[in-house]
N, C-alpha and C positions, 0 to 999 in steps of 0.2 A: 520381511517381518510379517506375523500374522497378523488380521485387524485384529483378532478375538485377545491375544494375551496384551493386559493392559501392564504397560510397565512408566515407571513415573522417574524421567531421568529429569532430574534440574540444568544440567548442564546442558542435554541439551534443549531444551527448552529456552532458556537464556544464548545458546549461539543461537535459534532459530529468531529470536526476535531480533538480536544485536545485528545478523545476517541480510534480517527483513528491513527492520528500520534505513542499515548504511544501502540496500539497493533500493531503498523508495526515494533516500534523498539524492543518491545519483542519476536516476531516473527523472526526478524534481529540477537536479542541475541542467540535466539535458533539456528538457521541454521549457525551460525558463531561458537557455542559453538561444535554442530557437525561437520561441515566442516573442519574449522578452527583451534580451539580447541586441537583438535587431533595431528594438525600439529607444532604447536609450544609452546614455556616452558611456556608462561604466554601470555593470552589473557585480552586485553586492551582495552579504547576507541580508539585507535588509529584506528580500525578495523573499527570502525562503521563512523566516521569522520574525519579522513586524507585522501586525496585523493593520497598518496603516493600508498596505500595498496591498492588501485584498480589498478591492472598492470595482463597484459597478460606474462611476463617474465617469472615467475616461479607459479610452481603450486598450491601457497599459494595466489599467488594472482587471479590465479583463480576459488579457492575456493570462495574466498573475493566476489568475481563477482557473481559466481553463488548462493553464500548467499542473494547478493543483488537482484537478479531474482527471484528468489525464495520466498524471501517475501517478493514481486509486486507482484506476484500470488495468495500469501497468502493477501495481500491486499483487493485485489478484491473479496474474500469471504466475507472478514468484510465489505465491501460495499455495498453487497447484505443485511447484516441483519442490517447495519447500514444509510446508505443512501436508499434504496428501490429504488429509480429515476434510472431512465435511463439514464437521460439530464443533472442527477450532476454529474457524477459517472467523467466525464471528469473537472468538476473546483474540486473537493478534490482529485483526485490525483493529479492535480497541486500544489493544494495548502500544500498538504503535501510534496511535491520534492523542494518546492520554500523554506520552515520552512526548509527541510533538507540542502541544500544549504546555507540558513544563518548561520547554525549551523555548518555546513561543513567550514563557512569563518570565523565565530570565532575563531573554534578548529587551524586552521589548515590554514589558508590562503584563499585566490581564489585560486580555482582548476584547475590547469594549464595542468595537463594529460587530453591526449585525449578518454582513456581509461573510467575516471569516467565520461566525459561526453557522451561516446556511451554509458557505462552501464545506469547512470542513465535517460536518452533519451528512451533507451527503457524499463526502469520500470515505465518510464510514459505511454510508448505508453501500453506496457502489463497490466496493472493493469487499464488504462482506456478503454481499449476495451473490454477485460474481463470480469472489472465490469460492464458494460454497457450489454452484451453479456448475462450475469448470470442476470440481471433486467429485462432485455428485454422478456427473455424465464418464467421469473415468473410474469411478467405483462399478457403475452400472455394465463396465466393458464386459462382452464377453470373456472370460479364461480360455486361450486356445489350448484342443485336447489334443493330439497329433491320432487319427484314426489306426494306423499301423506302427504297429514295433520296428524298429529299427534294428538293424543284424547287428549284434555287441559280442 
């Protein structure tokens, strides 16, 4: 597809995020299944959507943390082969922290720690620089021209 023609599909727009969002939280499962996992008798959703279990107090919670960093970085890969833009790369990481947020207020209330608000604040800021950063350097690629015609 060209950058230059602008074409406005909702659909897909809508699979790129529903795409994005189920590989950040698999991504999330895994680093919480190693991090976290290891550290206590039975791993739950509580990990992924209580904003209790984001706390700097004890070392389990900042596992939780560093799970959550972790895959925002992991994000911004799948943004490279999922978004390609440079210029989206900052509204789907919103839009996927905004979906996480609701989900975080269903589960679990409004999030009243200061802690899940730094963490997730900066797995916006990290996964939209990131990604942006990772599109930018594959925009910038050379076009290979093949010097010689080939005999057709």
């Amino acid at each position: 597809m060209f950058y230059g023609a602008v074409v406005w599909d909702p659909w897909l727009i809508v699979a790129q995020i529903v795409c994005l969002q189920c590989m950040y939280y698999s991504t999330l499962g895994f680093f919480l299944s190693i991090l976290v996992g290891t550290r206590v008798s039975r791993l739950s959703l509580v990990y992924f959507f209580d904003y209790v279990t984001v706390t700097t107090s004890t070392v389990t919670g900042w596992c939780v943390c560093a799970s959550f960093l972790l895959s925002s970085a992991a994000g911004a890969v799948y943004m490279l082969y999922l978004v390609e833009r440079a210029k989206k790369c900052l509204d789907f990481s919103v839009t996927l922290y905004i979906i996480h947020l609701f989900i975080c207020i269903v589960y679990g209330g409004w999030p009243s720690s200061i802690a899940w608000w730094i963490v997730n604040g900066t797995g916006i800021a990290l996964m939209a620089l990131l990604g942006e950063y990772l599109c930018i350097r594959r925009e910038l690629q050379e076009i290979p021209i093949p010097r010689y015609r080939s005999n057709v």
